[in-house]
C-alpha positions in Angstrom: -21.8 63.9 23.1 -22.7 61.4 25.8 -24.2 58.9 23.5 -22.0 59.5 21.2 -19.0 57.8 23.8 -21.4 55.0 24.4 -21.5 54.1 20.6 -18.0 54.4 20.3 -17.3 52.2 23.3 -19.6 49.4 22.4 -18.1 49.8 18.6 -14.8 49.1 19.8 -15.9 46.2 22.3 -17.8 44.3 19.3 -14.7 44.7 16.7 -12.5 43.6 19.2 -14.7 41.1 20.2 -15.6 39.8 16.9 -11.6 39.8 16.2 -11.4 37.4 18.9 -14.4 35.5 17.5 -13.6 34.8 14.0 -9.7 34.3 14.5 -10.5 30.7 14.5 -13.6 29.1 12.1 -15.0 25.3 12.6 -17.5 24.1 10.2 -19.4 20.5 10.4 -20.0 18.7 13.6 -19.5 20.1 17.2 -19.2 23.7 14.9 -18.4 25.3 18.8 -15.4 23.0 19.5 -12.1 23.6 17.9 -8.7 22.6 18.6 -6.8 25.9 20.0 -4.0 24.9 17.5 -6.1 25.7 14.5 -6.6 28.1 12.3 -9.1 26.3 10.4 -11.3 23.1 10.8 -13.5 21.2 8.4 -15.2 18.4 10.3 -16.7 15.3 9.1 -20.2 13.3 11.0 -17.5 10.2 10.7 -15.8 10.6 14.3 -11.5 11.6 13.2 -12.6 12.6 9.9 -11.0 16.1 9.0 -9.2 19.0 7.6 -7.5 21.6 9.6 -4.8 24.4 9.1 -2.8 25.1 11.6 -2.7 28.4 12.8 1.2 28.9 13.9 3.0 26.3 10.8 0.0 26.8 8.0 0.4 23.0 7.3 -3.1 21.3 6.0 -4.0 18.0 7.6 -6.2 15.7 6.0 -8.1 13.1 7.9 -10.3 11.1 6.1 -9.6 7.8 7.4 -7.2 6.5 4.0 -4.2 8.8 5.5 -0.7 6.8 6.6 3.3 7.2 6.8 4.3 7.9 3.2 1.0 7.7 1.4 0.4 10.5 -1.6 -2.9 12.3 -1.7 -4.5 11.2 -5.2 -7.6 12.1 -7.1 -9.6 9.7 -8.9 -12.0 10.4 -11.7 -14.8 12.3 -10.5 -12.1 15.0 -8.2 -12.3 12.6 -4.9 -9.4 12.8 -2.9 -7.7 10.1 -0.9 -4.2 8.9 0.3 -2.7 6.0 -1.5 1.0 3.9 -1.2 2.8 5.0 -3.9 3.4 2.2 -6.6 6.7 0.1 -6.3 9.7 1.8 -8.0 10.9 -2.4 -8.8 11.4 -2.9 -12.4 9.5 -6.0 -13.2 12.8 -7.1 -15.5 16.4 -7.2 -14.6 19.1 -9.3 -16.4 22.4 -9.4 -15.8 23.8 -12.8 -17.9 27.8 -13.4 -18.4 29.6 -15.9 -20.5 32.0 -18.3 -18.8 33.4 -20.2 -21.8 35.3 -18.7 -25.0 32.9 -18.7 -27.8 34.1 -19.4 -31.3 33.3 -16.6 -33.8 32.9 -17.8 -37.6 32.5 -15.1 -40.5 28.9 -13.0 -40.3 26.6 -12.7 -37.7 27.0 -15.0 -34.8 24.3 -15.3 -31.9 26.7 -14.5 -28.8 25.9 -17.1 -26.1 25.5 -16.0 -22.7 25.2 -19.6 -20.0 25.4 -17.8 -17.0 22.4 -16.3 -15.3 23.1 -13.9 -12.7 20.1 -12.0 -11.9 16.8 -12.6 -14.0 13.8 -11.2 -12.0 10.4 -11.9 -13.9 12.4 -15.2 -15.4 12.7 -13.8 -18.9 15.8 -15.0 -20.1 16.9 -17.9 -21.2 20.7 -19.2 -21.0 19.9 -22.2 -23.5 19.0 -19.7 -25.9 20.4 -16.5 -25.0 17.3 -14.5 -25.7 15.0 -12.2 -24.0 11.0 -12.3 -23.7 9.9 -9.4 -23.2 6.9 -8.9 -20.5 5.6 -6.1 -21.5 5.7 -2.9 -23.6 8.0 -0.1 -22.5 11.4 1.1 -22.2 14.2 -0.8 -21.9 18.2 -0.2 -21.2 20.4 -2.5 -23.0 24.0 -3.4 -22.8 26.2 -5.4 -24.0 30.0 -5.9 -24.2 32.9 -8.6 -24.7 36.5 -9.3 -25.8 38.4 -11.1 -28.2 40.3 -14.3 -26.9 43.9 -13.8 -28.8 46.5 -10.6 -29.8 45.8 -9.7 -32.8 48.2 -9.1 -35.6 47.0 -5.3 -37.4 44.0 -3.6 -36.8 40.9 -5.3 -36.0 37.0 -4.3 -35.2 34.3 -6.0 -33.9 31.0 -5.0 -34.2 28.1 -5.5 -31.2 24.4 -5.9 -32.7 20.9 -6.0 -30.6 18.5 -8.0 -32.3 14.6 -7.6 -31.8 12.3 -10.5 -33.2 15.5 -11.2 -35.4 16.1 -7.8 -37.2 18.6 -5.6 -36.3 17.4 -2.8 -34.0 21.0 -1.1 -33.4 24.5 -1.9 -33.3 28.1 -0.4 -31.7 31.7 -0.9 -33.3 34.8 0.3 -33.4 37.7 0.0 -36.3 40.6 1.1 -34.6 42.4 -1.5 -32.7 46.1 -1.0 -31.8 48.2 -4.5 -33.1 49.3 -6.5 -30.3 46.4 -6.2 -28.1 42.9 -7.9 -27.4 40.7 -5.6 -28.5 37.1 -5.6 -26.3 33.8 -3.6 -27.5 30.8 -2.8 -25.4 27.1 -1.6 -26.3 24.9 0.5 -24.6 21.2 2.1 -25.9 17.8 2.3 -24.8 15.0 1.1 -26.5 10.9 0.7 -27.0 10.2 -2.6 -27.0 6.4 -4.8 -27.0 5.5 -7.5 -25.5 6.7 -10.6 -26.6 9.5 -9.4 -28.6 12.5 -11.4 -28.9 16.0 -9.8 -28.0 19.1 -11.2 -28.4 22.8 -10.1 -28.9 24.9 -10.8 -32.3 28.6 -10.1 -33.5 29.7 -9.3 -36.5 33.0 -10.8 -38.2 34.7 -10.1 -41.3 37.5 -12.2 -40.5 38.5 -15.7 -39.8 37.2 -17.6 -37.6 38.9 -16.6 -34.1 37.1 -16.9 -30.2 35.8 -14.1 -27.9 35.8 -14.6 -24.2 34.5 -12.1 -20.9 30.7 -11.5 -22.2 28.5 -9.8 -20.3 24.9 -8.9 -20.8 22.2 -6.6 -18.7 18.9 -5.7 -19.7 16.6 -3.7 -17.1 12.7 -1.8 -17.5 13.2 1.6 -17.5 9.2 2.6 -17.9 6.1 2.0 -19.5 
Protein backbone atom coordinates (compact mmCIF):
# COMPACT_ATOMS: atom_id res chain seq x y z
CA UNK A 1 0.00 0.00 0.00
CA UNK A 2 3.01 2.11 1.00
CA UNK A 3 4.57 2.00 -2.38
CA UNK A 4 1.75 2.12 -3.96
CA UNK A 5 1.27 6.18 -2.46
CA UNK A 6 4.82 6.71 -3.52
CA UNK A 7 3.97 5.79 -7.22
CA UNK A 8 1.01 7.77 -7.14
CA UNK A 9 2.71 10.78 -5.67
CA UNK A 10 5.63 10.86 -8.01
CA UNK A 11 2.83 10.17 -10.98
CA UNK A 12 1.08 13.17 -10.12
CA UNK A 13 4.37 15.38 -9.57
CA UNK A 14 5.72 14.36 -13.18
CA UNK A 15 2.16 15.06 -15.03
CA UNK A 16 1.97 18.16 -13.39
CA UNK A 17 5.38 18.81 -13.98
CA UNK A 18 5.48 17.84 -17.52
CA UNK A 19 2.12 20.11 -17.90
CA UNK A 20 4.26 22.91 -16.89
CA UNK A 21 6.98 21.76 -19.20
CA UNK A 22 5.54 21.45 -22.50
CA UNK A 23 2.91 24.46 -22.09
CA UNK A 24 5.40 26.34 -24.04
CA UNK A 25 7.78 24.52 -27.11
CA UNK A 26 11.03 26.39 -28.72
CA UNK A 27 12.73 24.79 -31.48
CA UNK A 28 16.15 26.07 -33.28
CA UNK A 29 18.71 28.16 -31.55
CA UNK A 30 18.94 28.83 -27.74
CA UNK A 31 15.87 25.72 -27.79
CA UNK A 32 15.93 26.59 -23.55
CA UNK A 33 15.03 30.28 -24.05
CA UNK A 34 11.61 31.48 -24.95
CA UNK A 35 9.75 34.48 -24.65
CA UNK A 36 7.14 33.99 -21.71
CA UNK A 37 4.50 35.54 -24.20
CA UNK A 38 4.67 32.55 -26.42
CA UNK A 39 3.00 29.75 -27.01
CA UNK A 40 5.20 28.69 -29.72
CA UNK A 41 8.66 29.59 -31.14
CA UNK A 42 10.47 28.56 -34.32
CA UNK A 43 13.97 30.11 -34.28
CA UNK A 44 16.25 30.81 -37.05
CA UNK A 45 20.65 30.63 -36.62
CA UNK A 46 20.13 34.34 -38.28
CA UNK A 47 19.92 36.53 -34.98
CA UNK A 48 15.70 38.14 -35.13
CA UNK A 49 14.73 35.54 -37.49
CA UNK A 50 11.43 33.90 -36.35
CA UNK A 51 8.00 32.55 -35.93
CA UNK A 52 6.12 32.57 -32.78
CA UNK A 53 2.36 32.17 -31.61
CA UNK A 54 1.38 33.98 -29.03
CA UNK A 55 -0.02 32.17 -26.28
CA UNK A 56 -2.88 34.72 -24.90
CA UNK A 57 -4.01 36.47 -28.79
CA UNK A 58 -3.02 33.17 -31.07
CA UNK A 59 -1.60 35.73 -33.63
CA UNK A 60 1.49 34.27 -35.84
CA UNK A 61 4.48 36.52 -36.21
CA UNK A 62 6.85 36.03 -38.84
CA UNK A 63 10.29 37.27 -38.71
CA UNK A 64 12.38 36.57 -41.37
CA UNK A 65 14.05 39.75 -42.02
CA UNK A 66 11.65 40.93 -45.43
CA UNK A 67 8.68 41.82 -42.77
CA UNK A 68 7.49 45.78 -42.72
CA UNK A 69 4.18 48.11 -42.14
CA UNK A 70 1.73 46.91 -44.76
CA UNK A 71 3.72 44.31 -46.55
CA UNK A 72 1.63 40.89 -47.68
CA UNK A 73 3.22 37.49 -47.06
CA UNK A 74 3.73 35.96 -50.71
CA UNK A 75 4.94 32.67 -51.93
CA UNK A 76 7.10 32.32 -54.87
CA UNK A 77 7.53 29.25 -57.04
CA UNK A 78 9.15 26.69 -55.09
CA UNK A 79 6.49 27.46 -51.68
CA UNK A 80 9.14 30.16 -50.05
CA UNK A 81 7.55 32.69 -48.12
CA UNK A 82 8.34 36.25 -47.75
CA UNK A 83 6.70 39.74 -47.18
CA UNK A 84 6.41 42.00 -50.19
CA UNK A 85 4.81 45.91 -50.77
CA UNK A 86 1.81 45.30 -52.41
CA UNK A 87 1.80 46.52 -56.16
CA UNK A 88 0.53 50.16 -56.84
CA UNK A 89 -3.29 50.28 -57.22
CA UNK A 90 -2.37 53.61 -60.00
CA UNK A 91 -3.79 52.84 -63.31
CA UNK A 92 -1.06 53.40 -65.73
CA UNK A 93 -3.84 55.47 -68.09
CA UNK A 94 -6.23 58.11 -67.18
CA UNK A 95 -7.91 60.57 -69.69
CA UNK A 96 -10.16 62.93 -69.06
CA UNK A 97 -10.26 65.35 -72.49
CA UNK A 98 -13.24 68.09 -73.07
CA UNK A 99 -14.05 70.14 -76.08
CA UNK A 100 -14.01 73.96 -75.78
CA UNK A 101 -15.19 74.99 -79.21
CA UNK A 102 -18.66 73.98 -81.08
CA UNK A 103 -17.86 71.40 -83.55
CA UNK A 104 -19.64 71.33 -86.85
CA UNK A 105 -21.38 67.98 -87.51
CA UNK A 106 -21.88 67.19 -91.44
CA UNK A 107 -24.07 63.96 -92.55
CA UNK A 108 -22.26 60.36 -91.48
CA UNK A 109 -19.73 59.64 -89.14
CA UNK A 110 -17.77 62.55 -87.85
CA UNK A 111 -14.42 62.10 -85.68
CA UNK A 112 -15.64 64.26 -82.52
CA UNK A 113 -12.62 66.52 -81.68
CA UNK A 114 -11.66 66.80 -78.22
CA UNK A 115 -8.55 70.06 -77.83
CA UNK A 116 -8.56 70.07 -74.30
CA UNK A 117 -6.35 67.82 -72.25
CA UNK A 118 -7.24 67.67 -68.69
CA UNK A 119 -5.56 64.72 -67.25
CA UNK A 120 -3.57 62.26 -69.43
CA UNK A 121 -1.23 60.18 -67.15
CA UNK A 122 1.11 57.72 -69.31
CA UNK A 123 0.69 60.71 -72.22
CA UNK A 124 -1.54 58.61 -74.49
CA UNK A 125 -3.74 61.01 -75.98
CA UNK A 126 -3.52 63.21 -78.35
CA UNK A 127 -5.72 66.55 -78.68
CA UNK A 128 -4.36 67.15 -82.37
CA UNK A 129 -5.88 63.92 -83.21
CA UNK A 130 -8.30 63.07 -80.69
CA UNK A 131 -7.24 59.48 -80.40
CA UNK A 132 -5.97 57.09 -77.85
CA UNK A 133 -2.77 54.78 -77.89
CA UNK A 134 -3.25 52.26 -76.02
CA UNK A 135 -0.22 51.01 -73.59
CA UNK A 136 -0.99 47.91 -72.99
CA UNK A 137 -3.56 45.06 -73.12
CA UNK A 138 -6.35 45.01 -70.66
CA UNK A 139 -9.54 46.50 -69.62
CA UNK A 140 -10.54 49.61 -70.19
CA UNK A 141 -13.69 52.09 -69.02
CA UNK A 142 -14.83 54.33 -71.70
CA UNK A 143 -17.05 57.33 -71.77
CA UNK A 144 -18.20 59.59 -73.77
CA UNK A 145 -20.97 62.26 -73.96
CA UNK A 146 -21.97 65.76 -75.60
CA UNK A 147 -24.76 68.15 -76.73
CA UNK A 148 -26.19 69.63 -79.60
CA UNK A 149 -25.50 73.45 -80.09
CA UNK A 150 -29.19 74.76 -81.26
CA UNK A 151 -33.28 73.86 -80.37
CA UNK A 152 -34.30 71.68 -82.43
CA UNK A 153 -37.46 71.68 -84.38
CA UNK A 154 -39.22 67.74 -84.03
CA UNK A 155 -37.50 64.84 -82.81
CA UNK A 156 -33.99 64.38 -83.17
CA UNK A 157 -31.15 61.54 -82.11
CA UNK A 158 -27.68 61.45 -82.04
CA UNK A 159 -25.77 58.54 -82.00
CA UNK A 160 -22.25 58.13 -79.85
CA UNK A 161 -19.73 55.49 -81.51
CA UNK A 162 -16.22 54.20 -79.93
CA UNK A 163 -13.96 53.31 -82.57
CA UNK A 164 -10.96 50.81 -82.13
CA UNK A 165 -8.18 50.73 -84.93
CA UNK A 166 -11.05 52.51 -87.01
CA UNK A 167 -14.01 49.91 -86.75
CA UNK A 168 -16.74 50.30 -84.68
CA UNK A 169 -16.42 48.48 -81.33
CA UNK A 170 -19.84 49.83 -79.78
CA UNK A 171 -22.14 52.67 -79.91
CA UNK A 172 -25.04 54.53 -77.57
CA UNK A 173 -28.16 56.63 -79.00
CA UNK A 174 -31.15 57.69 -78.32
CA UNK A 175 -34.35 58.61 -80.74
CA UNK A 176 -36.52 60.33 -78.57
CA UNK A 177 -35.89 63.96 -78.21
CA UNK A 178 -38.71 66.36 -77.02
CA UNK A 179 -39.01 69.54 -79.88
CA UNK A 180 -37.69 72.67 -78.45
CA UNK A 181 -34.83 71.44 -76.61
CA UNK A 182 -31.02 70.63 -77.11
CA UNK A 183 -30.85 67.23 -76.87
CA UNK A 184 -27.35 65.82 -75.26
CA UNK A 185 -26.23 61.88 -75.39
CA UNK A 186 -23.64 60.21 -73.32
CA UNK A 187 -21.75 56.73 -73.68
CA UNK A 188 -20.46 54.57 -71.29
CA UNK A 189 -18.91 50.68 -71.71
CA UNK A 190 -15.97 48.78 -70.86
CA UNK A 191 -13.88 47.19 -73.11
CA UNK A 192 -10.70 44.63 -73.88
CA UNK A 193 -8.33 46.44 -75.65
CA UNK A 194 -4.32 45.47 -77.04
CA UNK A 195 -1.65 47.31 -77.21
CA UNK A 196 -1.34 49.77 -79.70
CA UNK A 197 -4.87 49.95 -80.58
CA UNK A 198 -6.30 53.15 -81.74
CA UNK A 199 -9.52 54.58 -79.96
CA UNK A 200 -11.29 57.43 -80.88
CA UNK A 201 -14.88 58.79 -80.56
CA UNK A 202 -17.45 59.29 -83.68
CA UNK A 203 -21.08 60.72 -84.11
CA UNK A 204 -23.38 59.76 -86.25
CA UNK A 205 -25.80 62.27 -88.26
CA UNK A 206 -28.61 61.71 -90.50
CA UNK A 207 -29.40 65.18 -90.73
CA UNK A 208 -28.07 68.42 -91.98
CA UNK A 209 -25.28 69.72 -91.13
CA UNK A 210 -25.86 71.45 -87.47
CA UNK A 211 -22.87 71.94 -84.39
CA UNK A 212 -22.47 70.06 -81.11
CA UNK A 213 -20.80 71.85 -78.21
CA UNK A 214 -20.01 70.54 -74.15
CA UNK A 215 -17.83 67.23 -75.13
CA UNK A 216 -16.32 65.42 -72.79
CA UNK A 217 -14.18 62.33 -72.94
CA UNK A 218 -12.53 59.93 -70.05
CA UNK A 219 -10.81 56.76 -70.60
CA UNK A 220 -9.12 54.91 -67.47
CA UNK A 221 -7.27 51.09 -67.00
CA UNK A 222 -9.45 49.08 -65.17
CA UNK A 223 -7.00 45.69 -65.27
CA UNK A 224 -4.93 43.54 -67.06
Amino acid sequence: MKMNKIFTTALFFAFTASTTLFAQVKIGTNPTSIDPTNNLEVEASTPDRVIAIDKTTGKVTIKDGTEGDGKILTSDINGTASWKTPLSQNTELWIYAKSTVDQAIPTGYTKILFDTELEDRGNNFSPGTSQVIVPSSGIYQVNAGLKKVTNTSSTFNIGLTIYVNGTSAFAGYDDSWTENAKPNVNISNSIFLNAGDVVDVRIKSSFAKYSIAEGHFTMIKLSN
